[in-house]
N, C-alpha and C positions, 0 to 999 in steps of 0.2 A: 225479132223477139217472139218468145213460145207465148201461147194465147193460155192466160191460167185455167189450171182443169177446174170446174165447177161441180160441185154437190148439193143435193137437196138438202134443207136444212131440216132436221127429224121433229122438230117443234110446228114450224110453221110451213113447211114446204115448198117456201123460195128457195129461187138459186142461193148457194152460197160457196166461196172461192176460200184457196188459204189467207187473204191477207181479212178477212174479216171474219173467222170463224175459227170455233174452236172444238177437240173431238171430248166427249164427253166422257169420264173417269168411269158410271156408272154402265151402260151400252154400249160405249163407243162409236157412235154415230159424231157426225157433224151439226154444229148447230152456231147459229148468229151469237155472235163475242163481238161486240168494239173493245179494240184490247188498247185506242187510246181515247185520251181525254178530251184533247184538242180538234178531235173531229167526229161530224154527226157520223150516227150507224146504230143499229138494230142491236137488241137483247135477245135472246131467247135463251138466256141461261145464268150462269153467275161464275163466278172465281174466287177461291177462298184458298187463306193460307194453312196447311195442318200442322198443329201447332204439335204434334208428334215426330213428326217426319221434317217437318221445316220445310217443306214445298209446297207449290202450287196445287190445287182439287179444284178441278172443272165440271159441273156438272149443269147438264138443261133442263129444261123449267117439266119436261115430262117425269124424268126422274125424280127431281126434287120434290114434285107433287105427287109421286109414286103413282102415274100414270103407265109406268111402262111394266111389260111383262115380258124381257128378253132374258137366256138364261145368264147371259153375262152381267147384267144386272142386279137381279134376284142373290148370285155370287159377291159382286159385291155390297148387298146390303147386309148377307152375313157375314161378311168379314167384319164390315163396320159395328156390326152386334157383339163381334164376338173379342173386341179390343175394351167395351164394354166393364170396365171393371166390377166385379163381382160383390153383393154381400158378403162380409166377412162371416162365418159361422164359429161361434165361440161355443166350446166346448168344457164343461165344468164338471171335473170331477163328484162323483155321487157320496155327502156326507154319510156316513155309517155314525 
């Protein structure tokens, strides 16, 4: 059996392998997920469902705290801005 390949996790800098970690939506790095319930493991980020899209949005706790400064990052915090619904500007006819 193949020996699982290991990553540093972008939060806190232990190892961390696929079956405990998850790539991060914001950077794209790896980072510590327990993605079950029934067993101990490490956080170093969160999971959240987007209620636009109906999927999963992974993101680690540097992001989330807007700790990081990668351009893939930065990319996606303005997409997130830019889904953003806007003021509506109403526009009123000028009475004569």
């Amino acid at each position: 059996m193949k020996a699982a390949q290991q990553w540093p996790c972008v939060v806190c800098g232990e190892p961390t392998d696929e079956t405990n970690s998850s790539i991060c939506n914001g950077c794209g790095q790896r980072f510590h997920l327990n993605q079950r319930s029934d067993r101990p493991g490490k956080d170093c980020g969160e999971v959240w469902v987007n209620e636009l899209y109906l999927a999963l949005e992974f993101g680690c706790f540097n992001c989330l705290r807007g700790r990081t400064a990668s351009p893939r990052a930065e990319e996606s915090r303005l997409r997130r801005a830019s889904r953003r619904p806007r003021p509506v500007r109403r526009r009123y006819r000028r009475r004569e």
